[in-house]
C-alpha positions as CSV (number, residue, x, y, z in Angstrom):
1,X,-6.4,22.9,49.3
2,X,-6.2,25.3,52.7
3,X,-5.2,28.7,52.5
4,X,-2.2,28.2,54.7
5,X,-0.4,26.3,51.4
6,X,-1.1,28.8,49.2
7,X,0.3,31.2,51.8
8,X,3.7,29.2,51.8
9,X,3.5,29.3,48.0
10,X,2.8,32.9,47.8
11,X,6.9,33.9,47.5
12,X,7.7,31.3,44.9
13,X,4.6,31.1,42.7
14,X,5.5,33.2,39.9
15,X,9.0,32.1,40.1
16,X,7.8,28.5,39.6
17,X,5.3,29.4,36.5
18,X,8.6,30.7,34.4
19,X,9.6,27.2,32.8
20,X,5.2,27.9,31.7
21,X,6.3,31.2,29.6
22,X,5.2,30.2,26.4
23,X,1.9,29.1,27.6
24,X,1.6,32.3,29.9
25,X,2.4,34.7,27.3
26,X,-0.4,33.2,24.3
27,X,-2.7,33.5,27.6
28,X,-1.9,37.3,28.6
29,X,-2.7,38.1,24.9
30,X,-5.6,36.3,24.4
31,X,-7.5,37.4,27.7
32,X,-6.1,41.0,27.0
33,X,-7.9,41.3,23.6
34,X,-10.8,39.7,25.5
35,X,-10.0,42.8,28.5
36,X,-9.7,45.9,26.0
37,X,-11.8,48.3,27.6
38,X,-13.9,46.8,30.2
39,X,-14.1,46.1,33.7
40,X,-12.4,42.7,35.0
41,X,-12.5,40.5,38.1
42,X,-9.9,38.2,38.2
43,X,-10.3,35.6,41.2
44,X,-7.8,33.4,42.3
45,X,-4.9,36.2,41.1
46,X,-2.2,34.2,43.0
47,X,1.3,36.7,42.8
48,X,-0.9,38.9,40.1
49,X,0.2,37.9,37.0
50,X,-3.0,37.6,34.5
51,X,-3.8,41.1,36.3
52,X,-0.5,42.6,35.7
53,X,-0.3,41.8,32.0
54,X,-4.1,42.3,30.8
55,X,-4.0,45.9,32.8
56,X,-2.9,48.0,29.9
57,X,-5.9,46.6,28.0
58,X,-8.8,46.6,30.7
59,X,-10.3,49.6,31.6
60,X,-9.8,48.2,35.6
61,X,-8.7,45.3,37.4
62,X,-10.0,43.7,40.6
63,X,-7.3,41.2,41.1
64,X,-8.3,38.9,44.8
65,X,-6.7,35.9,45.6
66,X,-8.3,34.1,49.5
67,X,-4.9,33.6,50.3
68,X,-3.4,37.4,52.2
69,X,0.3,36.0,51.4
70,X,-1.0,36.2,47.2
71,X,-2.5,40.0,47.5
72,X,0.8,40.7,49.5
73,X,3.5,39.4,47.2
74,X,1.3,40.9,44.3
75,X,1.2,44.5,45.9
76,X,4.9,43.9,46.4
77,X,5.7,43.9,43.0
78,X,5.4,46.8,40.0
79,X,1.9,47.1,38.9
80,X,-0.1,49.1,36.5
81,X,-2.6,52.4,38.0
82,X,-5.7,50.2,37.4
83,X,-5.4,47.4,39.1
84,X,-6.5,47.0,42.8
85,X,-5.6,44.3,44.6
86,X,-7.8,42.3,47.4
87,X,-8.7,38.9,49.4
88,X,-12.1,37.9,48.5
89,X,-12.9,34.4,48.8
90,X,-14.6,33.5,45.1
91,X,-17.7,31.6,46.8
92,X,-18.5,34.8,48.8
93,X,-17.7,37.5,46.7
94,X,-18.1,41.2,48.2
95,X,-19.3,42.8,44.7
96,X,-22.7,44.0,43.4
97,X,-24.4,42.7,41.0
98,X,-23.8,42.8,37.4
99,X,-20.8,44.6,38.1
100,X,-18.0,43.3,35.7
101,X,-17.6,42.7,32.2
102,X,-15.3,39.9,32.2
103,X,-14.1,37.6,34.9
104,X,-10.9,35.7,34.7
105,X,-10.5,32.8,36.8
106,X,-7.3,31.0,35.8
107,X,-6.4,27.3,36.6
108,X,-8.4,27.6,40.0
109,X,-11.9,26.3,39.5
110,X,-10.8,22.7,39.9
111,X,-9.4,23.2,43.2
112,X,-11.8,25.5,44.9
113,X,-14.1,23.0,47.5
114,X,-17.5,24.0,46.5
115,X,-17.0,25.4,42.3
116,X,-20.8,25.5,42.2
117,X,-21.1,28.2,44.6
118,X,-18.0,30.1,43.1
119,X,-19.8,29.5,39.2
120,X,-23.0,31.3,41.3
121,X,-21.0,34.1,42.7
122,X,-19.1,35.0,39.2
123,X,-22.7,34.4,37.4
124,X,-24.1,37.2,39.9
125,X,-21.0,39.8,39.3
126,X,-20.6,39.3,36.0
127,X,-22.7,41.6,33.4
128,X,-25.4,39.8,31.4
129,X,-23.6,40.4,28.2
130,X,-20.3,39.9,30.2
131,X,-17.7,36.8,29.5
132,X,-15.9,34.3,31.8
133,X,-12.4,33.3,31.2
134,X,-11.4,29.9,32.8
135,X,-8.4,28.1,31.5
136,X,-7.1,25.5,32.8
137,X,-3.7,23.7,31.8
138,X,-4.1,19.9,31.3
139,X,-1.8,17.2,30.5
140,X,-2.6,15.1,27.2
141,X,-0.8,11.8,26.7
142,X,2.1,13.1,25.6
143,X,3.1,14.7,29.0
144,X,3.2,18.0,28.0
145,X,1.3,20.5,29.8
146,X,-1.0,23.0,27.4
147,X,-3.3,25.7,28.1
């Protein structure tokens, strides 16, 4: 998908995830346990709200998104001290090594052109002891969409 959709999306995102709440909320907890204390990268941030909810667990946040219409509806809204919000494209990331302790990349790995590249980047950021958080909502049989 280009940027320029996720740009026109950028105002409505979070607004469309509401019917999701359920499935947001069980998320939010488990990657804030996951958070408590450490330094997280979350890529693909959209409107912020993984970064929003896991702040007052993680020690920081790096929230990016590639899209500039994502980082600006996120800085838009009310967010914690310690999360910083940027665009950084997730194949080309702008970070040292071994810098993070967990890396959240949320529903976003399936859409990005070249995830191999993205998988290096988060790989080479992430601490050696560090852990990657990637869920992704399917739809089973039954038609309903779960985390």
């Amino acid at each position: 998908m280009s940027k320029n959709i996720w740009n026109v999306f950028a105002p409505v995102y979070e607004f469309a995830m509401r019917s999701q709440k359920d499935i947001y909320d069980f998320m939010y907890g488990r990657i804030g346990e996951v958070a408590r204390g450490k330094d997280v990268l979350e890529l693909a941030t959209g409107p912020g709200m993984i970064a929003r909810h896991i702040a007052p667990h993680a020690n920081h946040v790096v929230a990016t998104d590639f899209a500039p219409k994502m980082i600006e509806t996120a800085r838009k809204a009310k967010n914690p001290e310690n999360v910083r919000f940027e665009v950084a494209d997730a194949t080309s990331l702008r970070f040292m090594d071994n810098a993070f302790d967990v890396v959240v990349i949320a529903n976003a790995l399936h859409i990005i052109p070249e995830p191999s590249k993205a998988l290096a980047e988060i790989r080479r950021v992430l601490k050696d002891d560090g852990v990657l958080i990637a869920p992704n909502f399917i739809f089973p049989a039954d038609g309903k969409r779960n985390l």
